[in-house]
N, C-alpha and C positions, 0 to 999 in steps of 0.2 A: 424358844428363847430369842431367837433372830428378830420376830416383832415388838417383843417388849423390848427386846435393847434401843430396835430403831424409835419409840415411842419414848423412848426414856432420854436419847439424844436430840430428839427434838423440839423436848419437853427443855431441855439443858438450853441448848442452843439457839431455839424462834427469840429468845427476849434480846440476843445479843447480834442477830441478824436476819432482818423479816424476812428475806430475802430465800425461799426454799432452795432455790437452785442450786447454791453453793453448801448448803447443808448437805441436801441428799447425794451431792456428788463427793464430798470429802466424807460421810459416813459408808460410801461404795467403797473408798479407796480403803476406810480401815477397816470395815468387814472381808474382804479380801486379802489384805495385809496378815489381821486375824486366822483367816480361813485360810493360809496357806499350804499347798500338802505337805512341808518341813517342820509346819507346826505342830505340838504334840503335846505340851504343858503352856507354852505361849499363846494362848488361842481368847477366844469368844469366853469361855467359861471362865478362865481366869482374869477377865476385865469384869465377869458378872458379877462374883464371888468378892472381889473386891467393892466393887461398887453397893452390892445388898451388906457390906461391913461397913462403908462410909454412910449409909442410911441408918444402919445404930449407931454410929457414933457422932449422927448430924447436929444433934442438942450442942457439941461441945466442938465443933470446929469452926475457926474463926474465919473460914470463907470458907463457905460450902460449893461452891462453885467453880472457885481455883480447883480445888482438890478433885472436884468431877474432870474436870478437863484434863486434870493429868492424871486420872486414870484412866481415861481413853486413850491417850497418844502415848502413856511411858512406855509402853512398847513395839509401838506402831513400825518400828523398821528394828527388826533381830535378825541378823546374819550371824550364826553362832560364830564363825572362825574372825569378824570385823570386830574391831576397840572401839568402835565410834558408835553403836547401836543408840545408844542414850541424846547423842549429841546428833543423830539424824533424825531420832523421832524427835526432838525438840523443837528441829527447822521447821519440820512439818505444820508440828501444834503451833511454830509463829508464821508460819504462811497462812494460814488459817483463821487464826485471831486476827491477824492485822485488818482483816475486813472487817472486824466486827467489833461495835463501841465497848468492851471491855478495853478498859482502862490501861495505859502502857504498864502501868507498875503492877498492876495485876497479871497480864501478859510476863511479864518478867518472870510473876512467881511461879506461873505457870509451867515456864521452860527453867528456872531453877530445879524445882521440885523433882521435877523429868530428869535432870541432869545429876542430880542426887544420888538418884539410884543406880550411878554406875559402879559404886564399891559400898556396899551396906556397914563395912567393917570399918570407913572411915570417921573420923571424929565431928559430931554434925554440932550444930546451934543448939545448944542445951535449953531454950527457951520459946524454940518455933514448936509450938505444938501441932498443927497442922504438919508440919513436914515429919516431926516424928511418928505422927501419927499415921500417916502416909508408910512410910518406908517398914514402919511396922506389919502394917497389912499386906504387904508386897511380900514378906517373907514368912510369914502368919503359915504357909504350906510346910515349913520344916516344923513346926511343931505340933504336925498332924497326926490321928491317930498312925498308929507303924506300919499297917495295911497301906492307908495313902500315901504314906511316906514314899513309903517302897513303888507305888504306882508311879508317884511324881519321881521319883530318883529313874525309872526305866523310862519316862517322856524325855527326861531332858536326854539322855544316851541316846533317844533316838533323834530327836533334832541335832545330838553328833554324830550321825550313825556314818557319815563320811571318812570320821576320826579315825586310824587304827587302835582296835582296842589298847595296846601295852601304851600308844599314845596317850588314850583319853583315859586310861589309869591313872597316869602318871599326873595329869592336867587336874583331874577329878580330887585326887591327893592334895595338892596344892589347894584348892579352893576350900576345900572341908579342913584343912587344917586351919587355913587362913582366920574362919569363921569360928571353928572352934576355939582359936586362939584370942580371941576380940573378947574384954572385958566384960559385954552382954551381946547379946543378939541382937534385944528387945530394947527399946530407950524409955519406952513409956511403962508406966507403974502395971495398967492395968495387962499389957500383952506378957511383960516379966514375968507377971505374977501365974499366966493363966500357959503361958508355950516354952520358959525359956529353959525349964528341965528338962520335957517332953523334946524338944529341940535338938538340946545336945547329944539326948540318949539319939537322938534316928542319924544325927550325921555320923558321931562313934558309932554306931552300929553302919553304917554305910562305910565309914571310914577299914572298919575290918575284916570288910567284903570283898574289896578291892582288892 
């Protein structure tokens, strides 16, 4: 997986800075970042998973480009107990572009998009389809079969595994309600239609495990 990724970031990034040097030093820093031993549901595979979903759905994204870029970096720096996780991987993704001629307003969308994803339940631009379509795929894992559910539900516990459990009950509680509480999940026609049942059943059923 580790070569194609790196083949697939440099395939992304040669048009936007000829320059190897700084590529293959800022794709060291987010496989590592990725690879971290805290990491458990945050990793390599879920930057994969996302990125082989923006390749079907490249026909219809309105910059296929931006949307690569911040699926590389939206999670580039996760301290699960830090608020800021979203807004530190976004520095990153703009110390990184600014070397290279991608466009500022493109740049922009890039660390929007990143910055997006810090609360999925908030009320987004009902008209960006790239971003909805983005945020969709970032949560695309709760509407997994119930087996992954439950795998992805025991990763993220362990990237808290610091937490005390009656703590991260309580924390866990809060965020599955939050979620279930949010008018969809899904913004886009086609994710609603295909996880947003499947979805709800695996947080309620997490929700009555706790």
């Amino acid at each position: 997986m580790l070569a194609s990724l790196a083949a697939r970031w440099h395939r992304l990034t040669s048009p936007l800075l000829p320059d190897e040097g700084p590529r293959a030093a800022m794709l060291e820093q987010l496989v590592a970042a990725y690879q971290a031993p805290g990491r458990h549901y945050h990793t390599l595979t879920h930057i994969q998973a996302l990125l082989e979903a923006t390749d079907t759905a490249a026909i219809q994204l309105q910059d296929l480009v931006v949307v690569e870029l911040a699926v590389w970096f939206h999670d580039a720096v996760y301290e699960p107990l830090r608020s800021d996780n979203e807004e530190k991987s976004a520095e990153l993704a703009r110390e990184f572009l600014v070397a290279t001629s991608l466009s500022a307003a493109r740049q922009d969308r890039v660390i929007f998009i990143i910055e997006r994803t810090k609360d999925h339940t908030l009320p987004q631009p009902p008209d960006d389809a790239d971003l909805l379509f983005f945020l969709d795929t970032d949560l695309s894992i709760l509407g997994a079969p119930e087996a992954r559910y439950q795998e992805y539900a025991r990763q993220v516990r362990q990237e808290y595994r610091m937490v005390p459990g009656i703590l991260y009950r309580r924390g866990r509680r809060k965020v599955l309600e939050k979620m279930l509480a949010a008018p969809a999940l899904y913004r886009t026609a086609d994710y609603h239609t295909r996880l947003e049942a499947a979805a709800r059943h695996n947080l309620q059923q997490e929700l009555r495990e706790l």
